[in-house]
N, C-alpha and C positions, 0 to 999 in steps of 0.2 A: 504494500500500500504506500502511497505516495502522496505526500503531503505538501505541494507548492511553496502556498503559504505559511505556512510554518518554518519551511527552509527557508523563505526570504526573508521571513523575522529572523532567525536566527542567524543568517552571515549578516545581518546588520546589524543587531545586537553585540555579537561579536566584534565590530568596529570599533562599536563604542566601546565597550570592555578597552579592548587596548588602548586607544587614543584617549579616554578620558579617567578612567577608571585610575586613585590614588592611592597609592598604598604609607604615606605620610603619619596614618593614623587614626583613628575612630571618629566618625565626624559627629561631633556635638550640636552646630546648628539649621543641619535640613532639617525643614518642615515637611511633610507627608506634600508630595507634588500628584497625587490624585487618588481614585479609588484604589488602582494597584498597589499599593504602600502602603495601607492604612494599618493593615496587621503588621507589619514588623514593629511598628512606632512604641509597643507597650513591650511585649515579650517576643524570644524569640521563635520560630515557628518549628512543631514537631507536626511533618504532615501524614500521613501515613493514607497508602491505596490502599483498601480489597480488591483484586479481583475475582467475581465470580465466572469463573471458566466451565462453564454444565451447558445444555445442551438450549441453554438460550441462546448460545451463540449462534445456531444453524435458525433462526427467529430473523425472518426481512420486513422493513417495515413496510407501511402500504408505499410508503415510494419508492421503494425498492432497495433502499439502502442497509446494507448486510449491518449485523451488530456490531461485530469485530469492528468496522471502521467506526462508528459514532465512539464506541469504549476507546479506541487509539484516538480521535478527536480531543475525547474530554480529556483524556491521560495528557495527550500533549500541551492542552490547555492550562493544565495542573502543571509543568514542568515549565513552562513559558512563565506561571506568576511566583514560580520560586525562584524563578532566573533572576527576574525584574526586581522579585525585593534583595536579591542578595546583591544585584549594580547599585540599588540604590542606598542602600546601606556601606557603599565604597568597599564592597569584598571582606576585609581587615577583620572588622568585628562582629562577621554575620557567625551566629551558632547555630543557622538553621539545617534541619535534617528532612530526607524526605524518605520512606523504605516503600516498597509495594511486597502485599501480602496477598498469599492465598492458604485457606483451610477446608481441608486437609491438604499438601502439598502436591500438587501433579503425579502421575504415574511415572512420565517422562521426564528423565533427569537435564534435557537440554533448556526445557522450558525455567526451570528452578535456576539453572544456572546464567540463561539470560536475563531472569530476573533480580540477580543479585548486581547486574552491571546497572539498574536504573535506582540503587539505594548511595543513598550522599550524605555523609554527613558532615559538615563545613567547621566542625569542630577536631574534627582527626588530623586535619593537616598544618605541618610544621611552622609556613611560614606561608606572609602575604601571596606571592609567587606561587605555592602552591595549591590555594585556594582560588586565586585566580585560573591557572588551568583549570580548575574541574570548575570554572563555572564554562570556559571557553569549551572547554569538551561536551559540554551537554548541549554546543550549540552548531556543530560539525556535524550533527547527520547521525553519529553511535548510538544514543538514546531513541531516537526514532526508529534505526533500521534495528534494536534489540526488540522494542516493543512490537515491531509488525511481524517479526520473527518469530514470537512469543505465540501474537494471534494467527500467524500462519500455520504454525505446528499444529496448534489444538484444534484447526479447521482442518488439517489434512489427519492429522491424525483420531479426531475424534473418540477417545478413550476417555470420555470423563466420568470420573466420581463423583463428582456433584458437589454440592459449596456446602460448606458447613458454618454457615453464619450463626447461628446459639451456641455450637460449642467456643466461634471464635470468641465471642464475649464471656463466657462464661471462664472457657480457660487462658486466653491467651491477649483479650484486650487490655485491661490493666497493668500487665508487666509488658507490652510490646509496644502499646501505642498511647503510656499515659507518663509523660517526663517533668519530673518535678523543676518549675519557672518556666516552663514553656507551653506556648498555648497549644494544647493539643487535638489537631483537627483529623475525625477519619472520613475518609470519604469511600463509600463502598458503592461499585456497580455491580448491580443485582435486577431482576426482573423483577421482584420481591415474594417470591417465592421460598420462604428461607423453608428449605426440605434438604435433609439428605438422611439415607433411608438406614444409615448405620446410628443415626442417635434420633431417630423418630422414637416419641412417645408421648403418651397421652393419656388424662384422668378425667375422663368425664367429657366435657368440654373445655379444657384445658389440654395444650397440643404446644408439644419444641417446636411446629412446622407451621407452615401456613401453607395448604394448598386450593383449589378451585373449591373441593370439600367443605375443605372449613371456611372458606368465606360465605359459601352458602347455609353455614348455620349461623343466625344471630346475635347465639349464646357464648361463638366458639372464641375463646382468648387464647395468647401466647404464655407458655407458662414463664417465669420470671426468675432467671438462673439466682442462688444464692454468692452475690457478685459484690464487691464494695470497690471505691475509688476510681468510678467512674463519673463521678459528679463534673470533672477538670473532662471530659471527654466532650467534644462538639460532635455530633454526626452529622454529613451531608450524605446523604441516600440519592443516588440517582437512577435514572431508567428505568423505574420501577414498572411492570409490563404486563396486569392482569391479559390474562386471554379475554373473558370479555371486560372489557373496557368498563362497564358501568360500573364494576365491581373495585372501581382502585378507589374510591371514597372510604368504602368498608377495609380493602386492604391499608390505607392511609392509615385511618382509626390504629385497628389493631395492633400494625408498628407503632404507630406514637405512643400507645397505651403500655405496649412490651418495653419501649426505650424509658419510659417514666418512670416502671416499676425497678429500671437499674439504677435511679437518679441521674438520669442523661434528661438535661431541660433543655439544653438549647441544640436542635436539631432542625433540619427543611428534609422534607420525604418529596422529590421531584418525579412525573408521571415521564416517560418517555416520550421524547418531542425529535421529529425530521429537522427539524430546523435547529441547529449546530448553537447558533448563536444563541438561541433561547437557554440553551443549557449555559452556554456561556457566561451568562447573564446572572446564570444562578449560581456559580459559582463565585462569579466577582460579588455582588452580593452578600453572600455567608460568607466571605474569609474578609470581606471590608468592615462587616461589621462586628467582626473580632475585635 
């Protein structure tokens, strides 16, 4: 998959990086120079992706457009405003980290390992100079041609297990995606169908899954893992994908209801939209008004 514009932000970005970009020292008086910036200005930013890789991906929408590219879309979108706060913060003193996640981990070990090449975190590196390459590096093309890699694998290969979104909260969001002084945002693509078939269970009307099922009963809730220190967690949920369509108000519900009972307050549950920039919109959005 090929992304035009995105490459042409990024060799321009790039320019700027070297021609203006200081490495003199931590700059004390910029002011937030628009919505893109506004989250670095308090704390630094822990960004962390899910992706969910199941068989939503083989899902086109009515204008035809495969899933794989809108999830490479928004991913890039997410990599482009880590770029932007970390220029704008003059490189020196950015401790922003970004990791992408999936649970349970891939079948295919190529996939896991292309996914370790798009985790950064601006705190590991020695020196201003070094920090600078890896921001110049995420803007050469690597990051991109990892991610379409990623979703090209799981298209040709098609062996998925399915996403395990309750257990990832349950066991692995608080110690992976919750860093003490930093604003900790996760953003997960999901259809919202959180199912997977090795930790389904259910008491009553109370269900780990949410499937077509259980949204057609009125009674049916997420059960609510025994979780604490998620309060510091922001969710942004996107592309969430009922089959029928009328049903993502009640799937809306149900997740916000599931993410309340972990004390995650401030989250956006976004319905799957053709239109690139609509998402875009929601992303700038929830991390401005961090």
């Amino acid at each position: 998959m090929k992304f035009g514009f995105i490459h042409i932000f990024y060799c321009a970005l790039a320019v700027c990086l070297i021609e203006s970009c200081s490495f003199n020292g931590p700059s004390t008086t910029d002011e937030p120079q628009g919505k893109d910036y506004v989250v670095s200005d308090t704390m630094p930013l822990n960004l962390s992706i899910y992706l969910d890789l199941s068989s939503r991906l083989d899902r086109k929408s009515g204008a035809g457009i495969s899933q794989s590219t809108k999830d490479s879309l928004i991913v890039n979108t997410l990599i482009k405003k880590f770029v932007r706060i970390a220029v704008k913060e003059k490189i020196q003193p950015c401790k922003n980290q970004m990791r992408i996640f999936f649970y349970p981990s891939p079948n295919n070990p190529n996939i896991v390992a292309l996914s370790q090449k798009l985790n950064i975190d601006m705190t590991a590196f020695n020196n201003p100079a070094e920090k600078k390459q890896a921001v110049v590096n995420m803007n050469n093309g690597m990051w991109d041609k990892a991610l379409g890699d990623i979703y090209r694998q799981s298209m040709i290969n098609k062996h998925w297990i399915g996403a395990d979104i309750y257990g990832f909260f349950k066991y692995k969001a608080q110690n992976q995606c919750v860093k003490k002084g930093y604003k900790n945002i996760l953003v997960i693509l999901t259809d919202g169908y959180i199912y997977y078939k090795d930790n389904a269970q259910s008491e009553g009307h109370i269900y780990t899954y949410i499937t077509p099922k259980t949204l057609n009963d009125p009674t049916s809730k997420m059960k609510v893992p025994d979780v604490s220190g998620l309060n510091d967690l922001h969710v942004l949920m996107l592309e969430t994908n009922p089959t029928d369509l009328k049903k993502f108000d009640r799937m809306h519900d149900v997740i916000s209801d599931w993410l309340k009972g972990m004390h995650i307050n401030d989250f956006y549950i976004g319905q799957t939209d053709d239109n690139i920039s609509n998402t875009q919109k929601d992303i700038d959005n929830f991390l401005d008004r961090q």
